[in-house]
Backbone bond lengths (Angstrom), bond angles and torsions (degrees), N, CA, C in turn:
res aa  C-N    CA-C-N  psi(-1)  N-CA   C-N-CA  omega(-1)  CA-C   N-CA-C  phi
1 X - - - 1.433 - - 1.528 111.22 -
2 X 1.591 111.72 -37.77 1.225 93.67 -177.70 1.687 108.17 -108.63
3 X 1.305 105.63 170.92 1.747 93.53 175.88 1.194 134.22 -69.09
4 X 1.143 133.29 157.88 1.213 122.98 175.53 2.051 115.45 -95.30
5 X 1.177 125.67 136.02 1.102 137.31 -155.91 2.052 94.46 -59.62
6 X 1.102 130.52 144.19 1.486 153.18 154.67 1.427 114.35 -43.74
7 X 1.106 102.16 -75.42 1.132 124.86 -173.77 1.611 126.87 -106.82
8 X 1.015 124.16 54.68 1.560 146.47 163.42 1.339 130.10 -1.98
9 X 1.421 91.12 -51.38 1.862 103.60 -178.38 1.833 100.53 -88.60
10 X 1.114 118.59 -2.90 1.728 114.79 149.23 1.327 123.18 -101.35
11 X 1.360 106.61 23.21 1.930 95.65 -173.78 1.825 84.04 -110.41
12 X 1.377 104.86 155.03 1.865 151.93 178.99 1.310 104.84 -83.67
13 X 1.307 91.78 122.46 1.691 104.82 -178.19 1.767 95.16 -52.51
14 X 1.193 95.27 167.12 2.130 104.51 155.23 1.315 108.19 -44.27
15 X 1.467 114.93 -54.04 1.499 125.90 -162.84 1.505 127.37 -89.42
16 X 1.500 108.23 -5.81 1.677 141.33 147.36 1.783 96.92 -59.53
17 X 1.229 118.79 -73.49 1.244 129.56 -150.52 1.547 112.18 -56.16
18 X 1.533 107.33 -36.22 1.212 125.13 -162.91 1.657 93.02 -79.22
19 X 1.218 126.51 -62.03 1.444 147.58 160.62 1.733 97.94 -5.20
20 X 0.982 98.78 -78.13 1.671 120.23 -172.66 1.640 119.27 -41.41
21 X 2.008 86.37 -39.38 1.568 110.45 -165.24 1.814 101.41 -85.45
22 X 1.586 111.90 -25.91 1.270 113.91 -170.59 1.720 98.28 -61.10
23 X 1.706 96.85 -57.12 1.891 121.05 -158.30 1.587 104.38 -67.43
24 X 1.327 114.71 -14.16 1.627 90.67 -168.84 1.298 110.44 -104.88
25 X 1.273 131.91 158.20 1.530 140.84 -173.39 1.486 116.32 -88.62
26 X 1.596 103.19 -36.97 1.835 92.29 174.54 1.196 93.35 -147.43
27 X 1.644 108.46 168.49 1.362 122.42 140.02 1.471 123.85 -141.65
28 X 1.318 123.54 -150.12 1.414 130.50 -156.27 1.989 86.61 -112.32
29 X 1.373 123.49 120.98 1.757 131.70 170.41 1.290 120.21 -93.46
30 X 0.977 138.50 29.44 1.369 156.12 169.90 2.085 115.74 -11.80
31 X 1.266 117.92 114.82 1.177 133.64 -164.26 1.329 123.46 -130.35
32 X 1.089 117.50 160.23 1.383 111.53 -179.56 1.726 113.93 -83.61
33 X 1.184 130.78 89.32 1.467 133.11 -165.72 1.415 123.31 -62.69
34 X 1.341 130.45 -172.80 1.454 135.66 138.59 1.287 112.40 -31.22
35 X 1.736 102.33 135.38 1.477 111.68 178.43 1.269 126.25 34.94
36 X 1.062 123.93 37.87 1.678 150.40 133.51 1.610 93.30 88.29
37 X 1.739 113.41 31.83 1.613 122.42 163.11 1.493 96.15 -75.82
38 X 1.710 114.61 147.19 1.340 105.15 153.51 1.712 104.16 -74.70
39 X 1.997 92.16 164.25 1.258 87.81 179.71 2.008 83.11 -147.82
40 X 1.448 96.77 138.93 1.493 113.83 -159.59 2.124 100.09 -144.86
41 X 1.384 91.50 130.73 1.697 110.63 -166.36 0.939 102.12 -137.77
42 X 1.577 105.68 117.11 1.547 100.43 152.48 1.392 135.28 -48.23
43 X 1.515 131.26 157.58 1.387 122.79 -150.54 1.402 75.42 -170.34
44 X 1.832 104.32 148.28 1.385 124.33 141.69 1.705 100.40 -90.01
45 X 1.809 97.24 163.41 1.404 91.89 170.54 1.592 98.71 -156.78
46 X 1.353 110.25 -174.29 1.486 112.30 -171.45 1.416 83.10 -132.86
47 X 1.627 117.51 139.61 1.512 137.90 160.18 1.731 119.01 -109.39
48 X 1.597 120.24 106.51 1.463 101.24 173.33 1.045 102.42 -105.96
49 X 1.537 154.19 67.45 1.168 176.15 -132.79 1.787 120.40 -30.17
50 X 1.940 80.85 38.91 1.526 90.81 142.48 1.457 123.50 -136.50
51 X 1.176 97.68 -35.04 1.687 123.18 -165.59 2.225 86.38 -118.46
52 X 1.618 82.56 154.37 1.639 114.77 151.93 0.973 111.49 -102.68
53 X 1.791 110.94 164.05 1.553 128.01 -162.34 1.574 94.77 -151.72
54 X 1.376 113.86 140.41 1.217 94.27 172.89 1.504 76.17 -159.63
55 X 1.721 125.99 168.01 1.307 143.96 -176.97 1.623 115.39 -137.47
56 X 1.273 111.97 144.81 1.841 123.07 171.01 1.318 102.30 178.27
57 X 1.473 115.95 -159.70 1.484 126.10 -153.76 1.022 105.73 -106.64
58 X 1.244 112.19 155.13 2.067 117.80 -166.54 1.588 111.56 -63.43
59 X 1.521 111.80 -23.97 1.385 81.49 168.83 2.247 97.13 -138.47
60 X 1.364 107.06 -164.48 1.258 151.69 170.56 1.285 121.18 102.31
61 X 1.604 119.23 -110.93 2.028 86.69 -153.09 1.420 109.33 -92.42
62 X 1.798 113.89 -8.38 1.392 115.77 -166.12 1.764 92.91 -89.41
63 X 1.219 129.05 -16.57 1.182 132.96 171.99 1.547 120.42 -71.44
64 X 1.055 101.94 -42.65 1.418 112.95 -168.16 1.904 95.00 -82.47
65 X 0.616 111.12 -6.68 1.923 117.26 -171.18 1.373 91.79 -81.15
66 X 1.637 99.10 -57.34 1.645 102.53 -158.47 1.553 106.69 -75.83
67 X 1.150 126.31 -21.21 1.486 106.46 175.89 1.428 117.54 -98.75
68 X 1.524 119.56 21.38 0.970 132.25 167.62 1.341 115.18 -107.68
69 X 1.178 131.09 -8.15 1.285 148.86 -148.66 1.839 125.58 177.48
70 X 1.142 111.02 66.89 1.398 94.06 -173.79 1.306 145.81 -61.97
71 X 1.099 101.10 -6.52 1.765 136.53 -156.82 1.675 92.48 -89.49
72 X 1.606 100.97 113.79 1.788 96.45 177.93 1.728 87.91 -137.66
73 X 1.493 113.86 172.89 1.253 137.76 126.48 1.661 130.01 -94.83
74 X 1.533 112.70 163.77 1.135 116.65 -175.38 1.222 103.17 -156.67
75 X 1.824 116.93 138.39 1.531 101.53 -169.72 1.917 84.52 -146.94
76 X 1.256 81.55 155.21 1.312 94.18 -167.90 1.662 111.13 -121.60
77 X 1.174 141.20 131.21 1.015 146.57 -166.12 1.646 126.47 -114.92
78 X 1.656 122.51 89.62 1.260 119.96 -135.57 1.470 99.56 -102.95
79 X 1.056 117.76 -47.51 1.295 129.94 -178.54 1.911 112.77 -107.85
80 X 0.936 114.43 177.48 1.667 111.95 -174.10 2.020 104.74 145.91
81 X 1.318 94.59 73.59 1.067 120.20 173.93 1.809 131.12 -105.93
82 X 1.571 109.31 78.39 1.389 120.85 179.86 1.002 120.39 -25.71
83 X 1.577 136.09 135.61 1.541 128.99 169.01 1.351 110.98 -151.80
84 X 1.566 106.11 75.49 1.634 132.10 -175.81 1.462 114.39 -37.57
85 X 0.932 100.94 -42.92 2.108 112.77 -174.12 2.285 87.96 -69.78
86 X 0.610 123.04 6.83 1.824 118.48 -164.94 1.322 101.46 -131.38
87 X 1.600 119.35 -25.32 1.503 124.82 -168.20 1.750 106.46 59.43
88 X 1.325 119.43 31.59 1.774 110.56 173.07 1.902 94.83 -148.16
89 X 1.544 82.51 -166.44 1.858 89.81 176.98 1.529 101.69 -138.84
90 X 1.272 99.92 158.76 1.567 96.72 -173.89 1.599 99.69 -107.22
91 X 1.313 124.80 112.94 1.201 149.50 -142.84 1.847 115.91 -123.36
92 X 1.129 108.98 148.63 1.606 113.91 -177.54 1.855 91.43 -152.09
93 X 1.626 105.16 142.19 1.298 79.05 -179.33 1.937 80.46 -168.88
94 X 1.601 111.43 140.60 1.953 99.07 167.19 1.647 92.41 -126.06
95 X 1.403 91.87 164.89 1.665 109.14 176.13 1.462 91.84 -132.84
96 X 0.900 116.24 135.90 1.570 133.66 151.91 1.459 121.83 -111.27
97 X 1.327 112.26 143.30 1.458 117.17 158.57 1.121 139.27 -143.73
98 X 1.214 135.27 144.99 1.581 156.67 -117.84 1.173 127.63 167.45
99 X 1.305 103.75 -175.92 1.686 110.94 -179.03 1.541 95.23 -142.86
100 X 1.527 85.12 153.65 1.229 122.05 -164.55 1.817 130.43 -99.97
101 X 1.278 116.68 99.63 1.330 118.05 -168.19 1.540 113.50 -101.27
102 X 1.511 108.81 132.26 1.071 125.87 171.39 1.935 121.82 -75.85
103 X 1.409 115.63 103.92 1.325 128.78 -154.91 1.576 94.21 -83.82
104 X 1.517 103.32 104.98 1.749 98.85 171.35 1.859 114.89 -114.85
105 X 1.610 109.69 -4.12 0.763 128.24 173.76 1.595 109.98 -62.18
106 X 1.313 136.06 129.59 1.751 115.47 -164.73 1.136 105.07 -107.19
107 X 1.609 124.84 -1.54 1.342 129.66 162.05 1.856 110.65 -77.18
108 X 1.019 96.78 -25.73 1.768 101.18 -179.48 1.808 105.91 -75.62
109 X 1.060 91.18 -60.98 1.590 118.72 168.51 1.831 121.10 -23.28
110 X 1.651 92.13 -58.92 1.033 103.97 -177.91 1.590 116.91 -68.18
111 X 1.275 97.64 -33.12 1.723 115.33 -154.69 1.814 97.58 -89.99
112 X 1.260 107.19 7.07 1.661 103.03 -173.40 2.266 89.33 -126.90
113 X 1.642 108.56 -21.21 0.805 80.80 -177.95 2.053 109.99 -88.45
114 X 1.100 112.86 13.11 1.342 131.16 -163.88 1.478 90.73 -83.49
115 X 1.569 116.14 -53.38 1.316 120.66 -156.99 1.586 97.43 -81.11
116 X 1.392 152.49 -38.57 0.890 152.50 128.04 1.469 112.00 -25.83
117 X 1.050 147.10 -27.74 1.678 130.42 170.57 1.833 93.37 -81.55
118 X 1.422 107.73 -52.85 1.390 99.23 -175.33 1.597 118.56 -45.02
119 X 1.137 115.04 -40.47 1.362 112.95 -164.82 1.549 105.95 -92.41
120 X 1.148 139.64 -0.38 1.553 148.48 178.46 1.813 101.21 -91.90
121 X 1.564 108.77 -36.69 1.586 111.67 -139.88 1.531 83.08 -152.12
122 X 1.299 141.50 40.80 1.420 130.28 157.66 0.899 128.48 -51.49
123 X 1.796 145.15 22.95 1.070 155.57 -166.82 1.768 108.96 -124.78
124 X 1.484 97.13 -47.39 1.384 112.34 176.94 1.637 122.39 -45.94
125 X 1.458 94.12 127.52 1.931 97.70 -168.54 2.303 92.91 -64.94
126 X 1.265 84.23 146.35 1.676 85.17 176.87 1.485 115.53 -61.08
127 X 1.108 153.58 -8.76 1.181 147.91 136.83 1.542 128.76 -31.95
128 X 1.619 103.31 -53.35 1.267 105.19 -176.82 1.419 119.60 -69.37
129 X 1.654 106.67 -37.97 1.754 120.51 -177.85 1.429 104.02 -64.86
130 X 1.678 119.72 -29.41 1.669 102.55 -178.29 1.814 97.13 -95.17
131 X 1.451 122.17 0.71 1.778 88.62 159.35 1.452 107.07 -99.03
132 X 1.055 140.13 6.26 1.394 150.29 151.07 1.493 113.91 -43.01
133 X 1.575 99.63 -61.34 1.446 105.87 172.74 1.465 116.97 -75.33
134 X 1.349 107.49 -60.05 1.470 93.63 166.72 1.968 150.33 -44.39
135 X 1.365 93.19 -17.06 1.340 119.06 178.76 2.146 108.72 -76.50
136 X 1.323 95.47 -31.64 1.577 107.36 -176.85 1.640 107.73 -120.55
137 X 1.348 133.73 34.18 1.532 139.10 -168.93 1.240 95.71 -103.03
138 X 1.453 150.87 -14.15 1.654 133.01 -168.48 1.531 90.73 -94.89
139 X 1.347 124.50 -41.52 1.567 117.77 -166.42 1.359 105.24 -101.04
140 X 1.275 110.98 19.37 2.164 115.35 -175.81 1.740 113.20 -80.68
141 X 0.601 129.70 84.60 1.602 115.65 165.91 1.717 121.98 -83.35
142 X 1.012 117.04 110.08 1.591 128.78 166.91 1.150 124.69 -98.98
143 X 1.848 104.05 128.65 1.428 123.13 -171.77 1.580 94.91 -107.46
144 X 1.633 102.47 162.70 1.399 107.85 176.61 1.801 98.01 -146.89
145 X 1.466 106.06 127.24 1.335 94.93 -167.09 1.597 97.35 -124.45
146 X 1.417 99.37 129.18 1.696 117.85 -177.28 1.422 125.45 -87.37
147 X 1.299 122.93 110.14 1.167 116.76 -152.66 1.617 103.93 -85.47
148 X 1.490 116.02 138.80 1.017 138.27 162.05 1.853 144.40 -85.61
149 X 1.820 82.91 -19.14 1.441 103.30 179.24 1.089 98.38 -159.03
150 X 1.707 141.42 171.33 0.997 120.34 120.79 1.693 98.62 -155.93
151 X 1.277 123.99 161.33 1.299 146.11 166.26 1.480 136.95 -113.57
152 X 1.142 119.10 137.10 1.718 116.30 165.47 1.057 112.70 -149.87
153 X 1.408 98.36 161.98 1.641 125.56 -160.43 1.564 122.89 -142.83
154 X 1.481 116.16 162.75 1.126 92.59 -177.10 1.857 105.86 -167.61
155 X 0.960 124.63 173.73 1.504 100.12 -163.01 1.574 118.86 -84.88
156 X 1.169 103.99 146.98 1.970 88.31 -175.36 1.265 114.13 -45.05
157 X 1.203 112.13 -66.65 1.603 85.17 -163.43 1.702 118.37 -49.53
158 X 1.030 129.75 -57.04 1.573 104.97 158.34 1.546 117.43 -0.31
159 X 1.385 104.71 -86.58 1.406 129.57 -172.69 1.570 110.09 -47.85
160 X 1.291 116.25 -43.24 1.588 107.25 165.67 1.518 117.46 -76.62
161 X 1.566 130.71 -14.89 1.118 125.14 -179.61 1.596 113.27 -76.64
162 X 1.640 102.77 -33.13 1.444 102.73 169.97 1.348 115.51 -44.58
163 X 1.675 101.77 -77.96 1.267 112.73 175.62 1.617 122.86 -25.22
164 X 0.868 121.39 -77.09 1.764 132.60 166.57 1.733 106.71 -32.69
165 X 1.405 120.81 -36.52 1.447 116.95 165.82 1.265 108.22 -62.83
166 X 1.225 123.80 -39.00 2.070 124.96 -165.55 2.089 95.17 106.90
167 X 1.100 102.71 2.16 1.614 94.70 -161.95 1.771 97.10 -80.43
168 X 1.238 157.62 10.04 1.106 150.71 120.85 1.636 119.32 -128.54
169 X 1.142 130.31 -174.43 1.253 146.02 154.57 1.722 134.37 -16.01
């Protein structure tokens, strides 16, 4: 069902991918939109290295996508380093894909919006992160998106510098 990667000796272990997915703060959530346009938003999100987390308001267009369609991608963009004299960029980047669940359960809810305060504000004494949350919980809606696939990549030279370290295969 899904493709298989081109180019091989630039694809990210599982445990690369996850890495990438822990450290980065946002990416692009990509959906099936209005009038069968894709429609793709930037998003922060939270990764506990199974599931995505991501948060906004109960309704408009990224809402209305997903309960019409649950089935999204999301790609995240970790590295992206220009190198004008080469004409390319030296790049790291995962996409995952999945579907997307709407968390109405408030024990689920809570416990994904926790991991998302943790990872924004890991400093914050736990008091403050649950009146944080609590202060914005009537208009909160939380998605949790289950991954079905996912891939990463990254530009060769990267990928040959690893190699040449001994740091993979």
């Amino acid at each position: 069902m899904f493709r298989e990667m081109r180019r091989k000796k630039q694809a990210l272990s599982p445990e690369e991918c996850s890495m990438v997915l822990q450290r980065a703060t946002s990416g692009v959530l990509a959906l099936s939109g209005d009038g069968g346009y894709p429609y793709a938003v930037p998003i922060s999100f939270g990764y506990d290295g199974r599931k995505l987390y991501f948060h906004g308001a109960k309704s408009g267009h990224k809402m209305d996508a997903i309960r019409r369609d649950p089935k999204a991608s999301f790609c995240v963009i970790d590295q992206d380093q220009i190198m004008p004299e080469e004409y390319t960029s030296h790049f790291r980047s995962v996409i995952v894909f999945g579907s997307i669940r709407i968390l109405e359960d408030e024990q689920e809810k809570r416990a994904a919006m926790e991991k998302l305060a943790i990872k924004y504000a890991p400093v914050d004494p736990e008091e403050r992160r649950r009146k944080a949350i609590n202060r914005d919980w009537a208009p909160l809606c939380v998605l949790e998106m289950t991954p079905a696939h996912f891939s990463g990549k990254e530009a060769i030279e990267l990928a040959k510098a690893k190699r040449q370290a001994g740091e993979r295969p």
